[in-house]
N, C-alpha and C positions, 0 to 999 in steps of 0.2 A: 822612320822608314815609310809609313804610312800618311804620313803628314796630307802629300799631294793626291790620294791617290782614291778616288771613287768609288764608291764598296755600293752593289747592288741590294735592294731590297731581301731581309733575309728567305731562305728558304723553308718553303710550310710545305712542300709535296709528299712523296709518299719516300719513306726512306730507303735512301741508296748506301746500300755499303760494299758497293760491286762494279766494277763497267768491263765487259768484256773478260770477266775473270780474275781481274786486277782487283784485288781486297784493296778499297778505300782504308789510308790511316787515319787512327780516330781521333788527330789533331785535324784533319784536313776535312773531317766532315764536322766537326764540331767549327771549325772556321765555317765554312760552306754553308753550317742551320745559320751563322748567326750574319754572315754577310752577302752570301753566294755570289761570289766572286765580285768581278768589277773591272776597273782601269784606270790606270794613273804613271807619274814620274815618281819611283820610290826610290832615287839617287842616282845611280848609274847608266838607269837605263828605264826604259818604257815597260809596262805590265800588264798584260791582260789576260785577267784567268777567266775561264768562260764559267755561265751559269752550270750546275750541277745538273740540271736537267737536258741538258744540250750534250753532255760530254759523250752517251752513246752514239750519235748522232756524227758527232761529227767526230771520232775516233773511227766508228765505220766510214764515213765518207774521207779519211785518210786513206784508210788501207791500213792501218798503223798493227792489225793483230795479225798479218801477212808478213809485211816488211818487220816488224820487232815485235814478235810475239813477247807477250807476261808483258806492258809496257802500255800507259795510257797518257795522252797529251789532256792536260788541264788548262792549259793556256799558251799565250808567246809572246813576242815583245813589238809585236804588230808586225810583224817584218820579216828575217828571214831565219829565225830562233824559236823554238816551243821549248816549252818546260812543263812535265809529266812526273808519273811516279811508275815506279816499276813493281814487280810479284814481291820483292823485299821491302817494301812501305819507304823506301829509299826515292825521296825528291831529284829531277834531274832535269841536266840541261842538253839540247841536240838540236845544231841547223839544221832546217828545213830538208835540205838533200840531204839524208841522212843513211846510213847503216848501223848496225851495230856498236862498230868501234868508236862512232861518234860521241857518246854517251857519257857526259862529265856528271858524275853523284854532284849532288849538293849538299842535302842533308836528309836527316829523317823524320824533323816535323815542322809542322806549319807554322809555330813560334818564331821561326825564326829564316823560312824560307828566303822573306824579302830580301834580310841581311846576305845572305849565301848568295845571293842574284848577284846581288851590290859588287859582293866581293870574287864571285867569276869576271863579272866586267870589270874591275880594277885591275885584276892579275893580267890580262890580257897584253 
């Protein structure tokens, strides 16, 4: 899954286990010390999860705790897809224009988020 895919310098800041009220799962920060994020083609489709540092930042310049409260974007597929985690440590996928009911779960940890991307885009 990982094969193609560019993993950013790990992350040494100060620790986050929070954006907006969203409790970080502790796969997805323990991914984030040892890669923080990155970008690449991990099969299906395009990937890019944003730096750990960046995600209050640019969750408030969504709007995203207005429009989908308990709900934080961690990256997207450069295009017109994000994929966040929600108040349940629950990985998810929602187009851009989005509400509510847009919200396809994926999974609930990082082990294996790539794979769940993969196979949203296959079932399509």
């Amino acid at each position: 899954m990982w094969e193609k895919f560019r993993f950013n310098e790990p992350y040494i800041g100060d620790n986050v286990t929070e954006i907006n009220g969203v409790k970080l799962p502790q796969s997805y920060i323990d991914f984030m010390l040892k890669h923080n994020g990155g970008e690449g083609d991990i099969g299906q489709t395009w990937l890019l999860l944003y730096r750990i540092e960046e995600l209050k930042k640019i969750n408030d310049e969504y709007g995203l705790s207005d429009i989908l409260p308990n709900h934080i974007v961690i990256g997207s597929n450069g295009g017109e897809e994000f994929y966040g985690i929600d108040a349940n440590g629950m990985f998810f996928n929602i187009p851009s224009l989005f509400d509510e009911q847009d919200v396809t779960v994926l999974c609930d940890d990082m082990e294996i988020f790539a794979e769940k991307v993969n196979d949203f885009w296959k079932n399509l």
